[in-house]
DOMISE-934098 format. One line per 5 residues: number of its first residue (from 1); their letters; for each residue x, y, z of C-alpha. Coordinates in nm, 3 decimals, padded with zeros to 5 digits. Layout:
# residues N
NUM = A = X:Y:Z | ...;
This chain:
# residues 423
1 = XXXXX = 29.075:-07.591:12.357 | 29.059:-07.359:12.689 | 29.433:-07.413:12.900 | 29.326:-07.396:13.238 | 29.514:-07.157:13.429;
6 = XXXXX = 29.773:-07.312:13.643 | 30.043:-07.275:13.926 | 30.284:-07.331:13.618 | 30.129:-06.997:13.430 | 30.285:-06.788:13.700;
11 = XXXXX = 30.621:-06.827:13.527 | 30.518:-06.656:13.250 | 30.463:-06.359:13.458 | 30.792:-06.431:13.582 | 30.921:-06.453:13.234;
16 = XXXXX = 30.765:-06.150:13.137 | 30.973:-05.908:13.360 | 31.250:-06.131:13.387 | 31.506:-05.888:13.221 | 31.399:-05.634:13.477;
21 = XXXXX = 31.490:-05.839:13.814 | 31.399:-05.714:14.145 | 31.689:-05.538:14.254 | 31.781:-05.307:14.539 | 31.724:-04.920:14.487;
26 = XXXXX = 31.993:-04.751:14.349 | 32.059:-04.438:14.480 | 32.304:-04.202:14.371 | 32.643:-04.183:14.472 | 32.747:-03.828:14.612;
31 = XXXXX = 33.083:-03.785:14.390 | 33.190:-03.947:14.110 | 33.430:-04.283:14.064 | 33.604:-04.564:13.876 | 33.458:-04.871:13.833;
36 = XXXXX = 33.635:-05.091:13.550 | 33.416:-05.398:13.457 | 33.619:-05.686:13.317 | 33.375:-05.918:13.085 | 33.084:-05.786:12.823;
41 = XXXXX = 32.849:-06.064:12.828 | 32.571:-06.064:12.995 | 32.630:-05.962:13.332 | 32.987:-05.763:13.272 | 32.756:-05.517:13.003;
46 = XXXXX = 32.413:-05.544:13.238 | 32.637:-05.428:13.518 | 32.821:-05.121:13.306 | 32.482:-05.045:13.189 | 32.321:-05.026:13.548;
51 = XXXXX = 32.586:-04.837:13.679 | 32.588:-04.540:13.402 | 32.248:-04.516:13.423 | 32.221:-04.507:13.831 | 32.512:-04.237:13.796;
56 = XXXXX = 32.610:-04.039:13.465 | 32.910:-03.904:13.638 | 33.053:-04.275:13.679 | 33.306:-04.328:13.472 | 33.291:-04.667:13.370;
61 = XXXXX = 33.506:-04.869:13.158 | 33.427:-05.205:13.006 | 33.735:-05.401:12.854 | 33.634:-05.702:12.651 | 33.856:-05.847:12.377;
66 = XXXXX = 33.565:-05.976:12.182 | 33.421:-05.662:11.964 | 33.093:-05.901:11.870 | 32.913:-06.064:12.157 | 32.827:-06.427:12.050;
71 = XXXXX = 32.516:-06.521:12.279 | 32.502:-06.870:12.452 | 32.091:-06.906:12.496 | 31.995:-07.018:12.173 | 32.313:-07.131:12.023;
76 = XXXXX = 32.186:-07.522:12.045 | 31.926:-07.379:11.766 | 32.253:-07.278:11.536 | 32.369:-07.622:11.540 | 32.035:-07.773:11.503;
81 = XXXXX = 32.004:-07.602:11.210 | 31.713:-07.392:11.309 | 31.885:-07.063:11.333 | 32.160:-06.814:11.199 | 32.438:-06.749:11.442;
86 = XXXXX = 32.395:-06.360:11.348 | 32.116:-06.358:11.523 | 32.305:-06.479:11.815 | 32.555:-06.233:11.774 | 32.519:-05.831:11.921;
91 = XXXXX = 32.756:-05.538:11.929 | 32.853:-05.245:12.193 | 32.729:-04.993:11.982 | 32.496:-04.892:12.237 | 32.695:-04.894:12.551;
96 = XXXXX = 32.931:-04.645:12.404 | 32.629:-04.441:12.324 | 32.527:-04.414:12.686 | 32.897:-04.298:12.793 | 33.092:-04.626:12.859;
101 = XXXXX = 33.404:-04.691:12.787 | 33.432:-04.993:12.587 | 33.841:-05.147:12.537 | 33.860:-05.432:12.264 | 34.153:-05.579:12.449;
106 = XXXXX = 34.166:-05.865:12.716 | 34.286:-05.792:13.050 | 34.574:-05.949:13.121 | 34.736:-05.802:13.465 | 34.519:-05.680:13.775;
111 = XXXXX = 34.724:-05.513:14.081 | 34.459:-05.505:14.349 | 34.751:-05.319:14.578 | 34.749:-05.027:14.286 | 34.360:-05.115:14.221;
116 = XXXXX = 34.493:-05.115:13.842 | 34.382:-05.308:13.555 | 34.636:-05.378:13.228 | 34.534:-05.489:12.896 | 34.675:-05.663:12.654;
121 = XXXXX = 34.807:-05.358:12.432 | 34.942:-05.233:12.770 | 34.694:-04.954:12.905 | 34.610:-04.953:13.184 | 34.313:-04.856:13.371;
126 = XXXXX = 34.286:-04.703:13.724 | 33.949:-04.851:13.946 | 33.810:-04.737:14.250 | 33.593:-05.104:14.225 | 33.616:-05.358:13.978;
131 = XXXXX = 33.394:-05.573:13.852 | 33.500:-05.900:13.679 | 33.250:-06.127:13.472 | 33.500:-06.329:13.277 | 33.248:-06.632:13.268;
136 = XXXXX = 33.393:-07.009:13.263 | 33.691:-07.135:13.109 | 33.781:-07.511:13.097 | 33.960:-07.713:13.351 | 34.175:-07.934:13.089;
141 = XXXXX = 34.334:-08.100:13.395 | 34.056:-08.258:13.499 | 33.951:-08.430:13.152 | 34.292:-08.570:13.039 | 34.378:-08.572:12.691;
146 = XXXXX = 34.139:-08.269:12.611 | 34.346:-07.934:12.574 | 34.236:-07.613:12.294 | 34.380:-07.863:12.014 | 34.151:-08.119:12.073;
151 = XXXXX = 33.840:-07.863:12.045 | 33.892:-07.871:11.657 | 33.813:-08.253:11.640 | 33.599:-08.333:11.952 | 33.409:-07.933:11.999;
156 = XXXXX = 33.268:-07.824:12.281 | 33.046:-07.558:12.191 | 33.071:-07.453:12.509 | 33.116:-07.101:12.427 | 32.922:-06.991:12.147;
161 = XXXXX = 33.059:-06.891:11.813 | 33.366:-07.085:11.582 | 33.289:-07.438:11.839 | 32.890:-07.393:11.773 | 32.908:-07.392:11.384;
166 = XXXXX = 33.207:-07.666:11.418 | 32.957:-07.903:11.578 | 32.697:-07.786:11.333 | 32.956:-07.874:11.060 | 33.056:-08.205:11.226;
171 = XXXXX = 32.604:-08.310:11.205 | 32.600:-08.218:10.860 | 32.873:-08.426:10.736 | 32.804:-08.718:10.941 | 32.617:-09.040:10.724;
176 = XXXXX = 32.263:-09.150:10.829 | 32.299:-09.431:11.064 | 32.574:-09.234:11.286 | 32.599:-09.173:11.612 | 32.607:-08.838:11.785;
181 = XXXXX = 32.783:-08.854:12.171 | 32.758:-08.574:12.424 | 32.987:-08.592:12.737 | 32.843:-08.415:13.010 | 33.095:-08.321:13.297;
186 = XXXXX = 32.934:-08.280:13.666 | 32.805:-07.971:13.830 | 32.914:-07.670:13.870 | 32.890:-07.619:13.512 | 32.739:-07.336:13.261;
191 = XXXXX = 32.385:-07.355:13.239 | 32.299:-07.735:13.374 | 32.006:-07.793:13.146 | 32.166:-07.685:12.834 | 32.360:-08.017:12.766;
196 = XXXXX = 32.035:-08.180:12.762 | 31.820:-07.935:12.574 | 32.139:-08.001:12.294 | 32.071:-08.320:12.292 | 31.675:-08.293:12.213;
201 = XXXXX = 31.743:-08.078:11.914 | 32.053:-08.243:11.774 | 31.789:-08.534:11.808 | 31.507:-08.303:11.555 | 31.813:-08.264:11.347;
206 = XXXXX = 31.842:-08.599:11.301 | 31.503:-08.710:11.293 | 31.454:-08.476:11.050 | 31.734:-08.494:10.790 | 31.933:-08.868:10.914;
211 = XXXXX = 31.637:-09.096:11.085 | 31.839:-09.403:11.140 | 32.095:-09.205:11.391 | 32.148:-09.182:11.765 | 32.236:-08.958:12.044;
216 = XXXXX = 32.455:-09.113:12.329 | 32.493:-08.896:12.661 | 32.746:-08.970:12.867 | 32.639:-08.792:13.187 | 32.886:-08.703:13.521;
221 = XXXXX = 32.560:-08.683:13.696 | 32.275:-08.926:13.826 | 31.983:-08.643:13.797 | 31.968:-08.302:13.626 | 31.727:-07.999:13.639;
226 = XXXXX = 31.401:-08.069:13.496 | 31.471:-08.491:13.411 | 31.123:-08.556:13.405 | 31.022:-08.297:13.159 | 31.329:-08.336:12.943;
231 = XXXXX = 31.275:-08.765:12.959 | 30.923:-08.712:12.879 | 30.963:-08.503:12.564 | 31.249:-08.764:12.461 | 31.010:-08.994:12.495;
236 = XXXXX = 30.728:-08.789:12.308 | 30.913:-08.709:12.047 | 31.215:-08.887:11.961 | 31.124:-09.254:12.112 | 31.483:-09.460:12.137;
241 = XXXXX = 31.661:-09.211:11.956 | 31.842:-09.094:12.267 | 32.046:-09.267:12.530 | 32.129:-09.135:12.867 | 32.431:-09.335:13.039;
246 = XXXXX = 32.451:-09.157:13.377 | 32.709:-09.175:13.643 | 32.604:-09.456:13.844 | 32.583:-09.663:13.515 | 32.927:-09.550:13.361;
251 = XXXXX = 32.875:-09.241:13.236 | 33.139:-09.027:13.360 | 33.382:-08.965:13.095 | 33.754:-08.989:13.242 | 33.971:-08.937:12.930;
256 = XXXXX = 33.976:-08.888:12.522 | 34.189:-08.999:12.321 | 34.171:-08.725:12.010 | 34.378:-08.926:11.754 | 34.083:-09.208:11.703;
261 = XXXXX = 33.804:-08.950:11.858 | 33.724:-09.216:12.139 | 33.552:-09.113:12.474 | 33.690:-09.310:12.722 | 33.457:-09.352:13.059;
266 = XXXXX = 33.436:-09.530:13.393 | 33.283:-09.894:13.228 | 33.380:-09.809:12.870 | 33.506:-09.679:12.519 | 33.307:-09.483:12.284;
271 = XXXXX = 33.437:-09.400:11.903 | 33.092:-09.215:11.796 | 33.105:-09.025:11.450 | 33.048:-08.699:11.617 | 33.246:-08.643:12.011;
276 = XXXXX = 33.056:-08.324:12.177 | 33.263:-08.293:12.466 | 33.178:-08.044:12.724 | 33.498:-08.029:12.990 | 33.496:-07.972:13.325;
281 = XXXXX = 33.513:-07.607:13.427 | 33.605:-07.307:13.605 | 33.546:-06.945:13.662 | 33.735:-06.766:13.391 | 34.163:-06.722:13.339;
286 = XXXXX = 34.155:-06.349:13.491 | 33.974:-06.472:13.781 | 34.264:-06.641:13.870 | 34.507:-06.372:13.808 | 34.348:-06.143:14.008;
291 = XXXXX = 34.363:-06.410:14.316 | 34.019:-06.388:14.320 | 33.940:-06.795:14.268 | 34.022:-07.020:14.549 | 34.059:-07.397:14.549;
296 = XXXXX = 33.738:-07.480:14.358 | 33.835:-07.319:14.040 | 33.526:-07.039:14.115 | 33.523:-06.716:14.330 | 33.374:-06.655:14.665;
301 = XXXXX = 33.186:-06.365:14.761 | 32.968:-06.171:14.975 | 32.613:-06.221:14.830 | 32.439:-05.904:14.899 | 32.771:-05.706:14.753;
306 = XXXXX = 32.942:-05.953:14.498 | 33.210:-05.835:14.667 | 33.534:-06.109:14.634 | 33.636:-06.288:15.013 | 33.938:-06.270:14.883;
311 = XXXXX = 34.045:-05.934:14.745 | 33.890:-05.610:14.862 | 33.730:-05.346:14.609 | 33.680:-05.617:14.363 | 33.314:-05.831:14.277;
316 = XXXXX = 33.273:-06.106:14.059 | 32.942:-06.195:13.908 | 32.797:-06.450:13.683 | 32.902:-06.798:13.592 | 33.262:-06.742:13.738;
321 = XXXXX = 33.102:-06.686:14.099 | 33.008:-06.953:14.373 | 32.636:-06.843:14.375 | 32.511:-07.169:14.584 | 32.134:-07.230:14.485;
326 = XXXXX = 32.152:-06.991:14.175 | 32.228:-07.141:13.872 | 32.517:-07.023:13.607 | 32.281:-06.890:13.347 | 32.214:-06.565:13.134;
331 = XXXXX = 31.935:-06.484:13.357 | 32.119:-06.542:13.667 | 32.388:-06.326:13.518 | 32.186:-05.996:13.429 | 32.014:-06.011:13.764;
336 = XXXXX = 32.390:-06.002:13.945 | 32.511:-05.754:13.741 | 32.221:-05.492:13.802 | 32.248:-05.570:14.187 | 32.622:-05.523:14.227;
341 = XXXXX = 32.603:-05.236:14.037 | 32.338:-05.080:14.288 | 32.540:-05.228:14.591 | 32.847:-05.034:14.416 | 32.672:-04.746:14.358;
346 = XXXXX = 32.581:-04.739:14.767 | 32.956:-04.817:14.849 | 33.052:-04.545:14.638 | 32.837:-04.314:14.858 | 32.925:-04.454:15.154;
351 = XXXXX = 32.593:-04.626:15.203 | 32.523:-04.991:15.363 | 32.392:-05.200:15.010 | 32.063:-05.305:15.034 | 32.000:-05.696:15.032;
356 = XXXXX = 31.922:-05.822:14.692 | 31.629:-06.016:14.564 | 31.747:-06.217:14.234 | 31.488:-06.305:14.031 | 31.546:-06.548:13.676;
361 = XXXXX = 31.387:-06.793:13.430 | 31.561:-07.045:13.216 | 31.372:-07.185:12.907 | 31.446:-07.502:12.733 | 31.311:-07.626:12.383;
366 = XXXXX = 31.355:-07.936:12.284 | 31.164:-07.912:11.961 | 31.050:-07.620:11.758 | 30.661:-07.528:11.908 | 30.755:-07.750:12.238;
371 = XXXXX = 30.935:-07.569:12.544 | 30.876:-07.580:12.907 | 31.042:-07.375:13.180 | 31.212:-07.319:13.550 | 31.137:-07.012:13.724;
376 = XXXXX = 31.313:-06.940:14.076 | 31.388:-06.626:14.353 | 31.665:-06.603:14.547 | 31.846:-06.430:14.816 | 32.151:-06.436:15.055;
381 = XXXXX = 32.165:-06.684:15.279 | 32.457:-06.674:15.454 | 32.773:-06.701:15.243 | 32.586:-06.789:14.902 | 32.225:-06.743:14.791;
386 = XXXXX = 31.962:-06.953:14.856 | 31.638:-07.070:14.671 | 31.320:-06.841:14.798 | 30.972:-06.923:14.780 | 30.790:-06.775:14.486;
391 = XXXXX = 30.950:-07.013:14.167 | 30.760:-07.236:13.918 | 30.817:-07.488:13.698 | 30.656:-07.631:13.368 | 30.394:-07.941:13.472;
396 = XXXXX = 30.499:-08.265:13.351 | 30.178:-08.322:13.193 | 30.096:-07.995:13.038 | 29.938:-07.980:12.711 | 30.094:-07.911:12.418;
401 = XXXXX = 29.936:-07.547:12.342 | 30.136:-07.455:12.721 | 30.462:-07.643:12.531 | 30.400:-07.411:12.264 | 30.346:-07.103:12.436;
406 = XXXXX = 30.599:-07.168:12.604 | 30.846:-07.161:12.294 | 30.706:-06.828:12.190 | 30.799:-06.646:12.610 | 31.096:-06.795:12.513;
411 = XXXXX = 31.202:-06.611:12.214 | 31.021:-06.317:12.377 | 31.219:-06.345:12.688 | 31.555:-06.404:12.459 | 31.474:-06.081:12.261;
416 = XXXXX = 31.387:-05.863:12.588 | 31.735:-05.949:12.762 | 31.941:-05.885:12.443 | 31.770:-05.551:12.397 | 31.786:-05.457:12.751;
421 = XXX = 32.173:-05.573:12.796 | 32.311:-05.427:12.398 | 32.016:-05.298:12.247;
């Protein structure tokens, strides 16, 4: 049959060029300089990328202790079963090609006084700006009982890799009739609609290969990006196979007791077979050190620089920075990294930064064939960015050959940031 051409097809277009993100101008910096960049996923290498190739005579270094790049979008398919976590998985190779600097060590001092970075084996390395795009790391406090140990009995698979083929692990060995429970924390939190998008294909899984099981989420939140279109699909496809408990009706999950894997919440225990618990969280440990987090656990900054409010000559970008309307996603991520490398690159020079224009797409699939979508600009507002006219989302009622292509930009838009950030 003939789709009709909707608002909702302009996220494809979107989608299509989402990798490339409208970005201010670079324009070459007059003499060369130090910029360190702290953090290889997607923004920390997009941003070390950007900069070399707006200025060969940068010198850019990029430390990262990991020497394999373990991709979150997607990882939900590893422990669904429908996908190998190599192809989740991407090297540096090509950064060093281009003339970065790449340090397999984590950076463990930063003196913003010397403008000096020190990694674990001791180096150190001198910055004229740094960048840091250390991601999130979990705020244990805040979810008693939960700590690293706990991890290897209740996973979070909140940072892909060991935790996602744990879980994956955990589904496989669990008897038909079992029950499958998902602890949500409340925003701000990695990539809001991923919890849910786990959920719907931990829910194929075990529709597929253990019929007679559940999946409980226990949600810190009343409402989540895209409800409608996630409920409907749940509804489509999985009928009462998944329960939502959400805030107002107990859901919020205040403690775990390891020992007897029970989820303790507001209104009520939980003992399920399998405890995915997702802890509350924070921009990422070197954030902290380098006194760029305040209060909140995240990191301010100015929004057309990424420049920290609270330490000079240093940005933060992605998931570890208080973005406002922009959401802590891979897209998100790429799109700050390319702008505060061209505001850098200005600074550099001695040139005002131009104002940015972010521009992302997030993708969930909660079956294989059946996706839908959320499209969005932004720009500073203020002391964050704000929401700009111009986004799309998926219709509620869209047929299923949209659902479907859909899935495919997906994949397509998964293989176009990969390629564009290691490739």
């Amino acid at each position: 049959m003939n789709v009709p051409v909707t608002r909702r097809d302009a996220v494809l277009g979107i989608a299509a060029a989402a990798t490339l993100l409208a970005v201010p101008s670079i324009l070459r910096a007059q003499s060369a300089g130090r910029v360190v960049v702290v953090g290889g996923g997607f923004g920390g290498a997009a941003c070390a990328r950007a900069l070399k190739r707006a200025d060969a005579t940068l010198q850019i270094t990029l430390i990262e202790p990991n020497k394999t790049f373990t991709s979150c979008p997607f990882s939900n398919e590893v422990i669904a079963g429908l996908r190998d976590i190599e192809a989740q998985q991407f090297g540096y190779e090509k950064l060093k090609a281009d003339g970065i600097t790449v340090v397999p060590q984590a950076a463990t001092t930063i003196d913003a006084q010397k403008r000096s970075v020190t990694a674990a084996d001791g180096a150190a390395f001198a910055y004229d700006r740094l960048v840091l795009s250390p991601g999130i790391d979990f705020h244990f406090e805040a979810l008693p009982g939960y700590d690293d140990a706990t991890s290897e009995k209740m996973p979070h698979a909140w940072k892909a890799g060991a935790q996602t083929l744990l879980l994956r692990r955990q589904l496989e060995a669990m008897p038909d009739g079992g029950t499958v429970a998902i602890a949500i924390p409340a925003n701000p939190s990695r990539c809001p609609p991923a919890p849910y998008e786990r959920a719907s294909l931990i829910a194929h899984y075990l529709k597929t290969k253990k019929p007679r099981s559940k999946v409980l989420i226990l949600d810190g939140k009343d409402s989540f990006s895209q409800q409608r279109l996630f409920e409907k699909a749940w509804k489509e496809l999985y009928g009462d196979m998944i329960e939502r408990i959400a805030l107002s009706q107990g859901g919020r999950v205040t403690s775990v007791d390891p020992a007897t894997r029970t989820i303790v919440t507001e209104f009520g225990n939980y003992t399920p077979d399998v405890a995915n618990v997702v802890p509350p969280q924070r921009a990422g440990r070197i954030a902290g050190i380098a006194s760029a987090a305040d209060a909140t656990g995240w990191c301010p900054i100015d929004p057309v620089t990424f420049e920290s409010k609270l330490v000079q000559n240093i940005h933060v970008i992605g998931d570890a920075c208080l973005g406002g309307g922009i959401p802590k996603s891979a897209a998100a991520a790429s799109a700050q990294g390319k702008a505060c490398a061209a505001a850098i690159v200005n600074l550099l020079a001695g040139r005002a930064p131009d104002t940015p224009r972010l521009t992302g797409v997030c993708y969930n699939i909660v079956a294989p064939g059946y996706g839908f979508s959320l499209a969005g600009n932004y720009q500073p507002k203020g002391d964050i960015f704000a929401e700009i006219e111009g986004g799309a989302t998926s219709p509620v009622d869209a047929p299923r050959e949209l659902r479907a292509r859909e899935a495919t930009e997906a994949e397509r838009w998964f293989q176009t940031i990969t390629a564009d950030t290691f490739g």
